[in-house]
C-alpha positions as CSV (number, residue, x, y, z in Angstrom):
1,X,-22.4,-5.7,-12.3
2,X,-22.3,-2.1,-11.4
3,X,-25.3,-0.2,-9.9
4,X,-27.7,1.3,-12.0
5,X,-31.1,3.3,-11.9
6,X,-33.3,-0.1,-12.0
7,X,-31.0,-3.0,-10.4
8,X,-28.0,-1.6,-9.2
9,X,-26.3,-3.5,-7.0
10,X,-23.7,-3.0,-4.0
11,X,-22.7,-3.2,-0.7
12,X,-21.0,-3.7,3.1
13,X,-18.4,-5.5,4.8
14,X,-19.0,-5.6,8.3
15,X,-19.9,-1.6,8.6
16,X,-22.3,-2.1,5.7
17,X,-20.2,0.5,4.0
18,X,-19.4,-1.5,0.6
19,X,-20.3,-1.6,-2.7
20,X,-19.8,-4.3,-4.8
21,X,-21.4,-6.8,-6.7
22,X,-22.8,-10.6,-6.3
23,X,-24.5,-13.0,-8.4
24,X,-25.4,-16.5,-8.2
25,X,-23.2,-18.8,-6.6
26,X,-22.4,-20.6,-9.5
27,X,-21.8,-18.1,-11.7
28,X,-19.6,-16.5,-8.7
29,X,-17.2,-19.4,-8.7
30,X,-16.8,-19.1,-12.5
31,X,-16.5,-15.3,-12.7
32,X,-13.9,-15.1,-9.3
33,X,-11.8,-17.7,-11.4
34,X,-11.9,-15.6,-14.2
35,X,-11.2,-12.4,-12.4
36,X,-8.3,-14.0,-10.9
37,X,-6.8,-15.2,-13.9
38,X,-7.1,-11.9,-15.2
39,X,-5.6,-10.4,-12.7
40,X,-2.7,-12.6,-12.8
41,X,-2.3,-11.8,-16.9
42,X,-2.3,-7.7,-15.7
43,X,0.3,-8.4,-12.8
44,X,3.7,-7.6,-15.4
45,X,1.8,-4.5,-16.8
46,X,0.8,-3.7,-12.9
47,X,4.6,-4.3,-12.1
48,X,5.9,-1.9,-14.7
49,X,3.3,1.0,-13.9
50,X,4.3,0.4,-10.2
51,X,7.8,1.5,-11.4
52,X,7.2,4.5,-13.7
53,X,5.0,6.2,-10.9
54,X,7.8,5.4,-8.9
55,X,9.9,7.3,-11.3
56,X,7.3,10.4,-11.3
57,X,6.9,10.5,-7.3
58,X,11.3,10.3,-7.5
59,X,11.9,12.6,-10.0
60,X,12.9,16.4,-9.1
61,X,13.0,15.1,-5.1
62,X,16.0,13.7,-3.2
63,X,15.7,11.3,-0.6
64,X,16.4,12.6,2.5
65,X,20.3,11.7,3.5
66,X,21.3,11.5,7.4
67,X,24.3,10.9,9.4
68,X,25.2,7.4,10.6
69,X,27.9,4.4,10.4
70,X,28.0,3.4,6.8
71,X,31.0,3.3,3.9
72,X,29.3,5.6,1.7
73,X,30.3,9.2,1.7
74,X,27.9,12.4,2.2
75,X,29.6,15.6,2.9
76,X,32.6,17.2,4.4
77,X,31.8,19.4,7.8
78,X,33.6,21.3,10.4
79,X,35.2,19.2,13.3
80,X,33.0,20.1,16.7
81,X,34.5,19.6,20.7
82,X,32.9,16.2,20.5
83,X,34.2,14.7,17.6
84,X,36.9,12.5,17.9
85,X,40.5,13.5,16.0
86,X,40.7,10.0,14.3
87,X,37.7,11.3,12.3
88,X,39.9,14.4,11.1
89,X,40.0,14.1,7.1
90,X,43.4,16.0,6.9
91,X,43.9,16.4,3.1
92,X,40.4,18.4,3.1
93,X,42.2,20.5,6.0
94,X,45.3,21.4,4.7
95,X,43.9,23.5,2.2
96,X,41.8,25.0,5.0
97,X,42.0,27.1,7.9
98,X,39.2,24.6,9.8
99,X,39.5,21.2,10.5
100,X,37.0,19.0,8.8
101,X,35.7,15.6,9.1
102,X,34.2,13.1,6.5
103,X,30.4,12.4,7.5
104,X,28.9,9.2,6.0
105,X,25.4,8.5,5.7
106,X,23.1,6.1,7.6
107,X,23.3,3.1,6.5
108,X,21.7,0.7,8.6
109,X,18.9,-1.5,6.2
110,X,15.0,-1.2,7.8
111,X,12.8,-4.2,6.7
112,X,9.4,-2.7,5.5
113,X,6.7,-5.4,5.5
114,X,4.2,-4.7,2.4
115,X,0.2,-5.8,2.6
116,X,-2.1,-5.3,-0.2
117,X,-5.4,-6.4,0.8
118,X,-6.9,-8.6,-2.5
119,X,-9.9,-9.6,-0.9
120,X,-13.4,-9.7,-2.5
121,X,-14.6,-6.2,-1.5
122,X,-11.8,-4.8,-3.2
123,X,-12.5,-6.1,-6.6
124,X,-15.0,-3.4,-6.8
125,X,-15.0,-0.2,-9.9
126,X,-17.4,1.9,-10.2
127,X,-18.2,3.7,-13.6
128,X,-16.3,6.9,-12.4
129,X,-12.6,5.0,-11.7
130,X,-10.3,3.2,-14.4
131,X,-9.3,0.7,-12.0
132,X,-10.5,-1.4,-9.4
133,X,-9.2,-1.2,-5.6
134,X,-7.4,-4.3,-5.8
135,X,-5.0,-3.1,-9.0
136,X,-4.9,0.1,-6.8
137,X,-3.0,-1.3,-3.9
138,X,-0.9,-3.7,-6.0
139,X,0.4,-0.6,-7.9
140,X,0.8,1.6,-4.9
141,X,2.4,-1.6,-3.2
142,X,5.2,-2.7,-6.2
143,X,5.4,2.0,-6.6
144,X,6.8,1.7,-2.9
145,X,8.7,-1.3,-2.5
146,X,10.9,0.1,-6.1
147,X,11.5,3.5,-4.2
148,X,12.4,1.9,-0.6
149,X,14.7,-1.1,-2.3
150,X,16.7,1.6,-4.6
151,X,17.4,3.4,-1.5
152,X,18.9,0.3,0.2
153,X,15.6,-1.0,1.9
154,X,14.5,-4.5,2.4
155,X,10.7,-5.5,1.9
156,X,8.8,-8.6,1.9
157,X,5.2,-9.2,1.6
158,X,3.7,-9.5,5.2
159,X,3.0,-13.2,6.1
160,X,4.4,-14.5,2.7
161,X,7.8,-13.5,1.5
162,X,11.0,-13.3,3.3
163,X,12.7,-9.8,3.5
164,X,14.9,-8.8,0.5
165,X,16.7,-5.8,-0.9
166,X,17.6,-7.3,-4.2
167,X,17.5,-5.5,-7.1
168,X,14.3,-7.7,-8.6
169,X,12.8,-7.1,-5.3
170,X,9.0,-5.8,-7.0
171,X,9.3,-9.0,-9.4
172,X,9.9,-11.2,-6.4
173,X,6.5,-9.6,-5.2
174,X,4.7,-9.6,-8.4
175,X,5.6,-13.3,-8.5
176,X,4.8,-14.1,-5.4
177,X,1.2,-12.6,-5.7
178,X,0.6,-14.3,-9.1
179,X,1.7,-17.7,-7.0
180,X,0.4,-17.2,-3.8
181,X,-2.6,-14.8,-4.6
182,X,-5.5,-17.3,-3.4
183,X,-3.5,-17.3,0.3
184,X,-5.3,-16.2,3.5
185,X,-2.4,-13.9,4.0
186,X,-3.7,-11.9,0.8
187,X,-7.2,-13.1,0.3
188,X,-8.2,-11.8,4.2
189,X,-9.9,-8.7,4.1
190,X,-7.2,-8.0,7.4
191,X,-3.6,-8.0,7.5
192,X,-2.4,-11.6,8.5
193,X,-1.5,-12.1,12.6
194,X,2.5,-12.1,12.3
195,X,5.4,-10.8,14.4
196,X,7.2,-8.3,13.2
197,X,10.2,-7.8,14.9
198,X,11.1,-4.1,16.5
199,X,13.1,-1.6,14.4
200,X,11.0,-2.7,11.3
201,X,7.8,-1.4,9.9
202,X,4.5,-2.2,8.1
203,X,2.5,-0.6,4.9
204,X,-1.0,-1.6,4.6
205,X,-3.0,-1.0,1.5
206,X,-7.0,-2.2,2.1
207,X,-10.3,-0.3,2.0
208,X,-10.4,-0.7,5.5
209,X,-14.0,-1.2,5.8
210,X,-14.1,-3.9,8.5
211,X,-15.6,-3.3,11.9
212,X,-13.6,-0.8,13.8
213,X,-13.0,-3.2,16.5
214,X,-11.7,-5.9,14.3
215,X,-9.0,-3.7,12.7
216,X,-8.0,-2.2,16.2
217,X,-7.5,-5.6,17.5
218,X,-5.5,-7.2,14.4
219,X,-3.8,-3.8,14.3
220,X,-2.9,-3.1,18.1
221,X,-1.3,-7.0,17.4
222,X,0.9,-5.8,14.5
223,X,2.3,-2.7,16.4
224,X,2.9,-4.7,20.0
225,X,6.7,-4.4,19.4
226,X,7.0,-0.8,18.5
227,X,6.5,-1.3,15.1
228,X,5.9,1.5,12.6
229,X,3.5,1.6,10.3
230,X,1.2,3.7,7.9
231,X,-2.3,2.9,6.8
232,X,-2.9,4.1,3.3
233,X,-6.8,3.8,2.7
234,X,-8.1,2.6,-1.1
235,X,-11.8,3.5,-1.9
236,X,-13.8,3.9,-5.2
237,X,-15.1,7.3,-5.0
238,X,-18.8,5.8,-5.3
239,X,-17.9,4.3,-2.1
240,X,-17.7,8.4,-0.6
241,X,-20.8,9.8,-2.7
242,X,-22.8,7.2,-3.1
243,X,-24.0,8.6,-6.6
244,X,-27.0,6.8,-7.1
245,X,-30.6,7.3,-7.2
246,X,-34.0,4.7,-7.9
247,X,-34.4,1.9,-6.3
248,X,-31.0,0.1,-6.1
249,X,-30.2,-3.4,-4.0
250,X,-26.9,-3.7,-2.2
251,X,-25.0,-6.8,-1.7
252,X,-22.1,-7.8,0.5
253,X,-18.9,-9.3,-1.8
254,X,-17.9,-11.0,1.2
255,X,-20.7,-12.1,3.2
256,X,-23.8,-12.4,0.9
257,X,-25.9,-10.0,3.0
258,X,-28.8,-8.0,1.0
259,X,-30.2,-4.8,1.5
260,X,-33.0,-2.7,-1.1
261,X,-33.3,1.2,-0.7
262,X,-36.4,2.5,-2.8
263,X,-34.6,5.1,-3.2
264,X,-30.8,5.3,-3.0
265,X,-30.8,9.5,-2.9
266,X,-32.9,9.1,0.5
267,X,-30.0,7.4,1.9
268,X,-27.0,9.3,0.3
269,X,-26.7,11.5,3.6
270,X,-26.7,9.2,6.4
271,X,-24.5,7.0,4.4
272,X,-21.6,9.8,3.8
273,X,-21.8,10.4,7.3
274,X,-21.4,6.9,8.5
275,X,-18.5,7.4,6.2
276,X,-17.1,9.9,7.5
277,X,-17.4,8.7,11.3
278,X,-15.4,5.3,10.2
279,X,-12.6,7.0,8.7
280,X,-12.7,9.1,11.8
281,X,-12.0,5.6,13.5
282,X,-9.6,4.9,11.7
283,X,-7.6,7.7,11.8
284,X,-8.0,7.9,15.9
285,X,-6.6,4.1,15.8
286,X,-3.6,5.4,13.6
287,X,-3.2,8.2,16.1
288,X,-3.4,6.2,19.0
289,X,-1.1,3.4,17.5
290,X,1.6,6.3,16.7
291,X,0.9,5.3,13.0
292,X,-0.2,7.7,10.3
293,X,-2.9,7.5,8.1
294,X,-4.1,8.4,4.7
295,X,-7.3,8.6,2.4
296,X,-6.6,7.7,-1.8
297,X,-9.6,7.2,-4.0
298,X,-9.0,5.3,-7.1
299,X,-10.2,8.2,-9.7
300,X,-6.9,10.2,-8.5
301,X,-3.2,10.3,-9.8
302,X,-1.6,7.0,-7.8
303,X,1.2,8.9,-7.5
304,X,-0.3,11.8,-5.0
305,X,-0.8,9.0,-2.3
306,X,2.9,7.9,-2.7
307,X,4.3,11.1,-2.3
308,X,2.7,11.5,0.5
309,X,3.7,7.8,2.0
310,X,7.7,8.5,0.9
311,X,8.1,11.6,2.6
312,X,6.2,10.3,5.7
313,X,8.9,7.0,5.3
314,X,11.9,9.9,5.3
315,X,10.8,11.3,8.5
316,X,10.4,8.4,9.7
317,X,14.0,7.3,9.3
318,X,13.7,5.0,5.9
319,X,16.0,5.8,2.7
320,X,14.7,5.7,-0.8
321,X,15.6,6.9,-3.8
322,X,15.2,7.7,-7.3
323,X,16.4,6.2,-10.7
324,X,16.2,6.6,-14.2
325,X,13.8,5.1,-16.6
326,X,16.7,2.5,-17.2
327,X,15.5,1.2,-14.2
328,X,12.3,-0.1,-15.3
329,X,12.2,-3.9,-16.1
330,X,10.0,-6.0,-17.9
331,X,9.1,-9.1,-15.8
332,X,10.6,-12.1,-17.1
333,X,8.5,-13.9,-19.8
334,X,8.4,-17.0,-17.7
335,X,6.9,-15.3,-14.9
336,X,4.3,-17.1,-13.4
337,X,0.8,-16.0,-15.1
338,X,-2.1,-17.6,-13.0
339,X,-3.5,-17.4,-9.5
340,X,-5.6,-20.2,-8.0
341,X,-8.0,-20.1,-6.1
342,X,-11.8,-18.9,-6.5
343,X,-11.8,-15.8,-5.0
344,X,-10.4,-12.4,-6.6
């Protein structure tokens, strides 16, 4: 249940950082099955909010175009001392005084290798967010493989799925969660060990809240081949304030630990600034990785974080782009509808 004045109840991960909620470990099993059968009924309406924030974050913004081998045409331009003639497009000359040539646009498909991060700590929703952390990163996770596959991208889900840049690609993934949720590769509260090969990249959407030396190590692993990726942190915004006051117990979602405060205000300080000093982590192992970093807390638009994560893809080199609200597809209706497993 969620924390209150006379028996709220929380808690950490490693860094003692989380909040969440236990009870017995009977009614656990039961209410983990339940959660993940729920989850698994929410995945098609999940799939088709993905794609409509998709279609905000796309709208009014053009993906950014670059020069490259590829069939598709982008824009005529002046012939320079280094082009060769072959390239000369003489029917756009003759009408001219320049010569110009025909520029096509980059077309040489990146794999992006998606992660949501579905273990137990990220079940957590506090009273001030409509979702939990877990529906969070799906959403973000379907928003951004629809904008990368419409701009000729390939994704897969990292240790799970193979690469793809079909059409149905966020189905694929919303079916392969509903299939494969209880997996290691999804239930771990760190991205699976894997080898990602060079000229590809990797999105990962967790709370992050391990020991800092665990997610360097997993993460140093993941980026051994020059591999590009971006960390896109999901927290409840209870989990930065700590708004709670009276005696309140915390409990670990993942590893059963307890902890009382007599009073929850007397701790709020120290606990924002262990806060802040892990995210500082974080963002100095992003840094040091070449990888970039970003904070979204569940109470905010989950289009603002993928804004942010598609420009950072342009830069980086990968295409996406925009559609119309034609685009958005219902999942089929004999789309797998339950997860097993006992864990959420």
């Amino acid at each position: 249940m969620a924390p209150s004045r006379t028996s709220g109840k929380g808690g950490a991960k490693g860094t003692g950082l989380h909040l969440g909620a236990l009870g017995s470990v009977g009614e656990n099993v039961f209410a983990h099955e339940m959660e993940a059968h729920q989850l698994a009924d929410r995945l098609p309406d999940l799939l088709i909010d993905a794609q409509r924030i998709a279609q905000t974050v796309a709208h009014g913004i053009h993906g950014r175009r670059r020069a490259g081998p590829g069939e598709t045409f982008w824009q005529f331009r002046q012939l320079q001392s280094t082009d060769d003639a072959q390239l000369i497009d003489w029917r756009r000359s003759a009408s001219s005084d320049h010569l110009y040539v025909r520029e096509r646009e980059w077309e040489a498909a990146h794999t992006m290798w998606l992660w949501p991060d579905l273990s137990a700590s990220m079940a957590f929703r506090s009273h001030i967010a409509p979702v939990s952390k877990k529906e969070r990163a799906i959403v973000l996770m379907l928003a951004a493989a629809e904008l990368l596959v419409r701009g000729g991208e390939r994704v897969a889900l990292l240790g799970l799925t193979h690469p793809t840049a079909s059409r149905k690609a966020t189905v694929k993934l919303a079916e392969a969660i509903a299939q494969h949720g209880d997996e290691a590769a999804l239930m771990t509260s760190l991205p699976p060990p894997a080898r990602i090969s060079r000229f590809s990249g990797t999105i990962l959407f967790s709370d992050f809240l391990d020991p800092l030396p665990e997610i360097r190590e997993r993460l140093e692993s993941l980026a051994g081949n020059g591999v590009t990726g971006h960390m896109v942190q999901i927290l409840d915004p209870a989990e930065e304030t700590l708004p709670y006051d009276g005696r309140m117990e915390f409990l670990s979602p993942e590893g059963g630990e307890r902890w009382i405060a007599d009073r929850a205000e007397s701790v709020r300080d120290a606990f924002r600034e262990r806060m802040a000093a892990h995210r500082s982590g974080l963002a100095e192992i992003a840094h040091r990785l070449g990888w970039s970093f970003l904070v979204h807390h569940t109470d905010r638009s989950a289009s603002e974080p993928l804004l942010t994560l598609i420009m950072r893809l342009s830069a980086g080199g990968y295409r996406w782009q925009g559609g119309t609200a034609t685009n958005i597809e219902t999942p089929p209706a004999n789309a797998p509808r339950t997860v097993a497993g006992g864990r959420p």
